[in-house]
C-alpha angles and dihedrals in degrees: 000000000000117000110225123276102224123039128234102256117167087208090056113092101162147025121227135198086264085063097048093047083052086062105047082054088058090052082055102060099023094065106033075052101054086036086061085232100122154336100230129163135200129217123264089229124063134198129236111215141176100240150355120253139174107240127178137309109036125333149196148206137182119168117207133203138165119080091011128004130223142113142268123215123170122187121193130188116239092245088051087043093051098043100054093036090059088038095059087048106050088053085058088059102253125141122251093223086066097053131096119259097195119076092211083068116116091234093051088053091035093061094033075060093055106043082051090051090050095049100052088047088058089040092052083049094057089047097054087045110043094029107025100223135102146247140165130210130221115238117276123270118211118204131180101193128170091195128048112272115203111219120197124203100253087220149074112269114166093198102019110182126192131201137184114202114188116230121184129193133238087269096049096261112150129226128167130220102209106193121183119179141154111272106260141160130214105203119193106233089180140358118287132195094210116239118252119236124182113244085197088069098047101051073059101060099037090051080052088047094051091037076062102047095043084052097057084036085056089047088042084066112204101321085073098100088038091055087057098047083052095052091054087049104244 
């Protein structure tokens, strides 16, 4: 069961986007961490940075929209991509021998997917239930990328603000959670006791969510990426 991500304090009478960002981090590490994928930690300073971009070795991306909009992109290295990836697996049972040892494999971006996937469901749970509010997420899009890729919000924010927040693994390897939104406040106009979901329930739903994307990825046949890659204009 998830703590929650922002603590009771009398004084606190809003929460801002660096909160928010504070509990996406927490999805992070929570469920990498009940998925016996990885111990990983995140730094206690954060950038503040212009845009969001893909860079190597294998990326992410996941827009958001509903009660605020933004966007999600997560970069790993290919060591960090690796390691949890053969983490994960292992605790699955499968032999290491099995596994793939390259992060530009299909398994290696199938279960990152999925781990993504897994992580913005519980993020959109803390969100319904500490700030009683909704979004949805795009599904998650897997990219395996050797230049840097510049990717713009596709909506209207009047103070957008980006940050960048450093993780590293239980064996040192570095990835990087990139988060732009609009500038926005939640301010707590009475006391509230949050609302419990079951994260059970949600891993479920995610896994449902990527059975269906690797299905319509299975009928795209092999231009899929490169319908992607079209789509961003590249």
């Amino acid at each position: 069961m998830n703590k929650p991500a922002i603590k009771p304090n009398k004084k606190s009478t809003f929460v801002s986007t660096d909160d928010i960002l504070v509990m996406l981090c927490k999805s992070v590490t929570d469920v990498l961490a009940s998925a016996n994928a990885n111990q990983v930690t995140y730094s206690a300073l954060v950038q503040k940075i212009t845009k969001t971009s893909l860079k190597p070795d294998i990326g992410s991306f996941v827009l958001f929209d509903g009660g605020f909009s933004g966007l999600v992109v997560i970069n790993f290295s290919a060591a960090a991509a690796i390691e949890i990836y053969q983490k994960y697996m292992t605790n699955m049972g499968i032999p290491i021998e099995e596994l793939s040892s390259q992060h530009t494999s299909d398994d290696v971006a199938n279960v990152m997917g999925e781990l993504l996937n897994q992580i913005l469901g519980d993020f959109t749970g803390l969100v319904h239930k500490e700030l009683q509010t909704s979004i949805t997420q795009s599904q998650p899009k897997m990219l395996t990328v050797n230049k840097q890729l510049i990717i713009s919000i596709d909506t209207n924010l009047d103070r957008p603000q980006a940050r960048r927040v450093t993780f590293t693994t239980q064996k040192g390897n570095i990835f990087y959670l990139e988060m732009a939104m609009d500038r926005t406040e939640f301010i707590k106009l009475h006391d509230f006791v949050p609302e419990e979901f079951d994260p059970d329930e949600i891993i479920r739903g995610a896994s449902v969510q990527m059975e269906e994307s690797d299905n319509n990825k299975d009928k795209k046949g092999p231009d899929a990426d490169q319908d992607l890659l079209d789509e961003l204009g590249l």
